[in-house]
C-alpha positions as CSV (number, residue, x, y, z in Angstrom):
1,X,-32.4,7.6,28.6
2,X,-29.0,6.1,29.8
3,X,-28.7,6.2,33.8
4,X,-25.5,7.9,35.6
5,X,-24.1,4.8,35.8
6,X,-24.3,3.3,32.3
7,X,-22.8,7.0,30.9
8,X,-19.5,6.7,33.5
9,X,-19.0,3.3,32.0
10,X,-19.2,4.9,28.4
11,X,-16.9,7.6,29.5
12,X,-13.9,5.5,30.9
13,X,-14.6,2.9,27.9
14,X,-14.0,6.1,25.4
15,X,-10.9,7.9,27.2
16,X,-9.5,4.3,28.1
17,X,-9.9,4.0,23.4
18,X,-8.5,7.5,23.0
19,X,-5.4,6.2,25.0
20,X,-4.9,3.5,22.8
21,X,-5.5,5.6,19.8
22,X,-3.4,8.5,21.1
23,X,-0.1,5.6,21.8
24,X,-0.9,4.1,17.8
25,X,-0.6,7.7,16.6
26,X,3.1,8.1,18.1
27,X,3.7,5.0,17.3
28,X,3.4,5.4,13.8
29,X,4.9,9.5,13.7
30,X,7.6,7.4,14.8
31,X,7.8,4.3,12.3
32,X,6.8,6.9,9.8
33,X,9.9,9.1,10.3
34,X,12.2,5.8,9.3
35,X,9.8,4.5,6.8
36,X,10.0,7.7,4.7
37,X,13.5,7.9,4.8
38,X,13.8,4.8,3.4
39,X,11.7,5.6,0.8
40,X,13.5,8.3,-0.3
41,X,17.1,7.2,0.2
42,X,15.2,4.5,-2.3
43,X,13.8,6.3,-4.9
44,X,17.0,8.5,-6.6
45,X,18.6,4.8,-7.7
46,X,15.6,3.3,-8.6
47,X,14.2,6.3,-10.9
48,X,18.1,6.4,-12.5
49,X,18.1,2.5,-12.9
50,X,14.9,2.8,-14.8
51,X,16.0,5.5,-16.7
52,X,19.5,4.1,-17.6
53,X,17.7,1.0,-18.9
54,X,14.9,2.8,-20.9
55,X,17.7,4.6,-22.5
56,X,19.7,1.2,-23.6
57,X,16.0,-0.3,-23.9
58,X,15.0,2.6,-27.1
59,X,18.0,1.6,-28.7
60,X,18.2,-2.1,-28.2
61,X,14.6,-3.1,-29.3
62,X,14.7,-6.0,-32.3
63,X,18.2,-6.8,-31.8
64,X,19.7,-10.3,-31.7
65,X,19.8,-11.5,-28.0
66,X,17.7,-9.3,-26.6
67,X,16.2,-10.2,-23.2
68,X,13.0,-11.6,-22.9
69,X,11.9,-9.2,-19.8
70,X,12.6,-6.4,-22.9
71,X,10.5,-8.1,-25.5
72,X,8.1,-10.5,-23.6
73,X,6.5,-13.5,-25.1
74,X,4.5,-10.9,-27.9
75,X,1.5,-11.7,-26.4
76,X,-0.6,-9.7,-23.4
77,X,-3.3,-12.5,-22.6
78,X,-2.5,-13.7,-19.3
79,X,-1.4,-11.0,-16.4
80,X,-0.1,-11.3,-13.0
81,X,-1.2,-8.7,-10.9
82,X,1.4,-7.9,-7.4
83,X,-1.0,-6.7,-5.3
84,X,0.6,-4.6,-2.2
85,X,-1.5,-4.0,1.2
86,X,-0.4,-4.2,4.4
87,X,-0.6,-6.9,7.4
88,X,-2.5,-4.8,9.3
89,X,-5.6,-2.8,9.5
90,X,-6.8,0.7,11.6
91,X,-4.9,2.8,9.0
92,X,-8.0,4.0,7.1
93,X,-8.5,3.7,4.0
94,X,-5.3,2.6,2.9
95,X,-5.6,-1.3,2.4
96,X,-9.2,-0.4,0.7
97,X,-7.8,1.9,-1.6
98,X,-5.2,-0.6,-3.2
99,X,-7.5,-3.3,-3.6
100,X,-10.3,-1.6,-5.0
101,X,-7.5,-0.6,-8.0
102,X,-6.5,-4.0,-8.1
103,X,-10.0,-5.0,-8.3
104,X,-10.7,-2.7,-10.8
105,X,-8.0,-3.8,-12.9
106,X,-9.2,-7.5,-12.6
107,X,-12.8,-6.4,-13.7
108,X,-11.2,-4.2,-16.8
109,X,-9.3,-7.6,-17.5
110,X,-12.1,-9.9,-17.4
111,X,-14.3,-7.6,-19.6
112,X,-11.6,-7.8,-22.0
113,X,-11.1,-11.3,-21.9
114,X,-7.9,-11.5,-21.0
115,X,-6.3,-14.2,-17.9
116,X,-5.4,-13.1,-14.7
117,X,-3.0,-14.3,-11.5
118,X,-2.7,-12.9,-8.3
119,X,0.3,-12.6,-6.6
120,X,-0.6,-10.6,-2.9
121,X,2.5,-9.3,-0.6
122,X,0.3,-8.7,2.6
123,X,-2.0,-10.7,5.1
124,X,-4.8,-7.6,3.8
125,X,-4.9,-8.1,0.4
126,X,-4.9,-11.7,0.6
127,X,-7.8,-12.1,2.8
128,X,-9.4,-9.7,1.0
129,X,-8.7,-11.5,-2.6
130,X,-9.2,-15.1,-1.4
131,X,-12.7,-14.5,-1.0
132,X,-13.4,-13.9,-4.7
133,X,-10.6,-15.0,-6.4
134,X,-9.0,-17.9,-4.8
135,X,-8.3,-20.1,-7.8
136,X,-6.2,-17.4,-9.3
137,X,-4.0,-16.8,-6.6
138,X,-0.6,-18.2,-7.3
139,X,1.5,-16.9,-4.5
140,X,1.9,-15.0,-1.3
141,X,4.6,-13.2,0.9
142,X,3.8,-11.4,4.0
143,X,7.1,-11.0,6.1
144,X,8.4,-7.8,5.0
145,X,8.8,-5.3,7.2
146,X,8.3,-7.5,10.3
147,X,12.3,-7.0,11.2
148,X,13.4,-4.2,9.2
149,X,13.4,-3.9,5.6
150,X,16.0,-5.5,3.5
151,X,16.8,-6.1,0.0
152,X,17.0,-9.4,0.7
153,X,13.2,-10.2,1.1
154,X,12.3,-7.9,-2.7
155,X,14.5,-10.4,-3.8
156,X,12.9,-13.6,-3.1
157,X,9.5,-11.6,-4.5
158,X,11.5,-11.5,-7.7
159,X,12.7,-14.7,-7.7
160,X,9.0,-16.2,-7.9
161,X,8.1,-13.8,-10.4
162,X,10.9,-14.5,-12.6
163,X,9.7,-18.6,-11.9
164,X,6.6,-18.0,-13.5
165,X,7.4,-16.1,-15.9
166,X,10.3,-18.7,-17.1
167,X,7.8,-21.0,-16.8
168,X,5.3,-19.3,-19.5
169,X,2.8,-18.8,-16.8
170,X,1.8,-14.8,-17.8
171,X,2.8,-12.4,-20.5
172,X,2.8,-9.0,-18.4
173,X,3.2,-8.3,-14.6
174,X,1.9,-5.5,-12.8
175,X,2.7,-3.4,-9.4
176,X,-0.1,-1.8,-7.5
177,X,0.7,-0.5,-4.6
178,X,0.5,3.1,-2.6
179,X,3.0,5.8,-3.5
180,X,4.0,7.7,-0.8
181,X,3.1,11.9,-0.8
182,X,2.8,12.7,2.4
183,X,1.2,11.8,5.8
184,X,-1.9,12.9,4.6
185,X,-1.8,11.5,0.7
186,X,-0.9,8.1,-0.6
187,X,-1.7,7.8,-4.4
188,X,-2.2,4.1,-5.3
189,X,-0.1,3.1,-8.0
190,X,0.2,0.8,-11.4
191,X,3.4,-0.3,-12.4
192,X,3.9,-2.5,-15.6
193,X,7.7,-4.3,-15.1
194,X,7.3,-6.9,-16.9
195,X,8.1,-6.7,-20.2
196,X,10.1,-3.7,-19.1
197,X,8.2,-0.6,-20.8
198,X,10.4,1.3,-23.4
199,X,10.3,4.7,-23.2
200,X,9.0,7.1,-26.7
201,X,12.2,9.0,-28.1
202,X,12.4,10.6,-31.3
203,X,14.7,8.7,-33.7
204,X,17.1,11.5,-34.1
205,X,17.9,11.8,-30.4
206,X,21.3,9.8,-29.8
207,X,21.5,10.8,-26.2
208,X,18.1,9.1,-25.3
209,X,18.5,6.1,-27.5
210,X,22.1,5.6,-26.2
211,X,23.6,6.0,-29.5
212,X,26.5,8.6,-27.9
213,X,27.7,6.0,-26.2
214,X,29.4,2.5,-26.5
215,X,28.7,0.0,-24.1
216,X,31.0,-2.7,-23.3
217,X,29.9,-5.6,-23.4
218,X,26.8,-5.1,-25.6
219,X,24.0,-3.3,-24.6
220,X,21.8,-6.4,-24.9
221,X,24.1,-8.1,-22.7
222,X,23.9,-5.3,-20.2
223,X,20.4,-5.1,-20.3
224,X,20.2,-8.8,-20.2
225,X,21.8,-9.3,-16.9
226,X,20.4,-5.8,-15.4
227,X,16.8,-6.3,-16.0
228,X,16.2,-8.7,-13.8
229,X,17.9,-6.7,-10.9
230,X,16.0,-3.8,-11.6
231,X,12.8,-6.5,-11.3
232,X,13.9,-6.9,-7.8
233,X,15.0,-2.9,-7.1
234,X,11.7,-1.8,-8.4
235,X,9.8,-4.1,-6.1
236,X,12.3,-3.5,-3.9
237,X,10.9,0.3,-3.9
238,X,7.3,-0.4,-4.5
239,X,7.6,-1.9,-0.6
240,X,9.5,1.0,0.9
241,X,7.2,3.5,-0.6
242,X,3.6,0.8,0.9
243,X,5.5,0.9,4.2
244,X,5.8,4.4,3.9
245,X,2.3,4.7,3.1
246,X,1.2,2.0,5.8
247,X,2.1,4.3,8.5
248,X,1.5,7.8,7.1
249,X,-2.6,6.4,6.6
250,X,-2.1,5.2,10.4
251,X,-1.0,7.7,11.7
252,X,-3.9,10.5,10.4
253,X,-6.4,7.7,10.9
254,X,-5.4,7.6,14.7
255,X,-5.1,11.3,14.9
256,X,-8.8,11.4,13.7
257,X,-9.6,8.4,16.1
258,X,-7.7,10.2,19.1
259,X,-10.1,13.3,18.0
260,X,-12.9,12.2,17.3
261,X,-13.0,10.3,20.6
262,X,-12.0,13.7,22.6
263,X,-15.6,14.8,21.2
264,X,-17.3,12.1,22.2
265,X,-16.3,12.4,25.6
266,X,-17.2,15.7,26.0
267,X,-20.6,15.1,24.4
268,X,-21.0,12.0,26.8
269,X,-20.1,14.3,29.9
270,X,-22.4,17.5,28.7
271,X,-25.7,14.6,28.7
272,X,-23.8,13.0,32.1
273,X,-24.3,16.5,33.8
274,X,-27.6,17.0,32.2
275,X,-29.0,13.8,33.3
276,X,-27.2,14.2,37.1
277,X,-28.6,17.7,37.3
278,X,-32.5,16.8,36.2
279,X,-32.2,13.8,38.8
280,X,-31.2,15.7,41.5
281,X,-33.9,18.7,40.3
282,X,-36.3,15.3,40.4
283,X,-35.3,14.1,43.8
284,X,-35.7,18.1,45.6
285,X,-39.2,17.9,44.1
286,X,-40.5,15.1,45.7
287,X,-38.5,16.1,48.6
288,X,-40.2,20.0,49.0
289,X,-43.3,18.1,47.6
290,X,-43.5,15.6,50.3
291,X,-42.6,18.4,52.8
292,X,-45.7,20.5,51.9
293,X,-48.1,17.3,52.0
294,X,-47.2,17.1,55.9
């Protein structure tokens, strides 16, 4: 059994944690409150980009000039993966989650065949992936979010993705990262951009293939020189909605922390009283006993 003193120095180690754990859980409400507005205020132009260009997309497929992010090379045998985590940790299962889809992908991959590259954005994913898969790892960015979020940062992302893929070095590139629900749910999400997916219309529907309307210049020009933009908008979002994520998962990990450590106290304080109370039971008996034997 633990004496007096080693269960004081258990208590004030605990309430001195739930401090800590209390002040991360404000923390992050706060972060979380910007975070999620960013997210939003993102999401309306990136879901109408993407829609805009699926509808020029259905109608320009096969044309002369058409973009190569629209058609790809025609082949689907090597794949970078953009794998999404944060720089941190102590926000549950959040990192985890994202790589064990990302790993999952790479095993589906593998059983199929197929190449693979890895391209992480955060210090999580990329210690995590190192490990196992260091020769495919091709690249590596880890400063967003550290002064604010800017556009600026998805762009140089999309920059090196558009490098390699100039360069021939994959066929289709992939987003997994964590959409953000709420505080409490972050669903971890696969996103194909490149070749940019083409949406399913029916043949006779004008308004979804864009044949209502006239573009000017072409719509394979348009889609030429907006493609890649929307490369950068869409990773652009994927961040806002992880950072989003980041601190929702933070911030219900440290209010479980913050309550889970309130129980242990008062467990620890119930077996500190029961442990003061038989000692001082023990130290009246030997007193009375030692009374009686004189």
């Amino acid at each position: 059994m633990a004496s007096l003193k080693d269960l004081r120095i258990r208590i004030t180690s605990v309430q001195s944690t739930k401090k800590i754990t209390s002040a991360m859980k404000m923390v992050a409400a706060s972060k979380l409150r910007r975070a999620q507005e960013a997210a939003e205020q993102a999401r309306p132009y990136a879901q109408r980009m993407e829609s805009m260009l699926g509808n020029l997309a259905a109608g320009a497929v096969g044309q002369d000039g058409e973009s190569d992010l629209l058609s790809g090379t025609g082949k689907d045998d090597s794949y970078l993966i953009i794998v999404m985590t944060a720089n941190r940790g102590l926000c549950g299962g959040f990192n985890t989650n994202i790589i064990r889809s990302a790993r999952q992908m790479i095993r589906d991959l593998q059983a199929q065949g197929k190449s693979f590259k890895i391209f992480t954005v955060g210090s999580k994913c990329r210690d995590n992936m190192k490990r196992e898969f260091a020769d495919h790892m091709v690249g590596h960015f880890d400063e967003f979010g550290r002064t604010g979020s800017s556009f600026a940062e998805a762009e140089h992302v999309g920059q090196s993705v558009m490098a390699m893929f100039a360069a021939g070095d994959f066929d289709v590139c992939t987003l997994i990262y964590a959409n953000f629900v709420s505080a409490m749910t972050q669903n971890v999400t696969r996103q194909q951009v490149i070749p940019f997916p083409v949406p399913e219309v029916d043949a006779g529907d004008d308004a979804a293939t864009g044949g209502g309307y006239e573009y000017e210049p072409s719509d394979t020009e348009i889609l030429t020189d907006l493609l890649p933009r929307n490369l950068a908008i869409q990773i652009f979002r994927a961040l806002l909605e992880n950072g989003a994520s980041e601190q929702g998962a933070r911030m219900s990990a440290m209010d479980s922390a913050t309550r889970n450590a309130g129980d242990m106290i008062d467990t620890l304080k119930m077996t500190y009283n029961r442990t003061r109370q038989a000692q001082i039971t023990t130290e009246l008996i030997e007193i009375i006993s030692g009374a009686e034997a004189i």
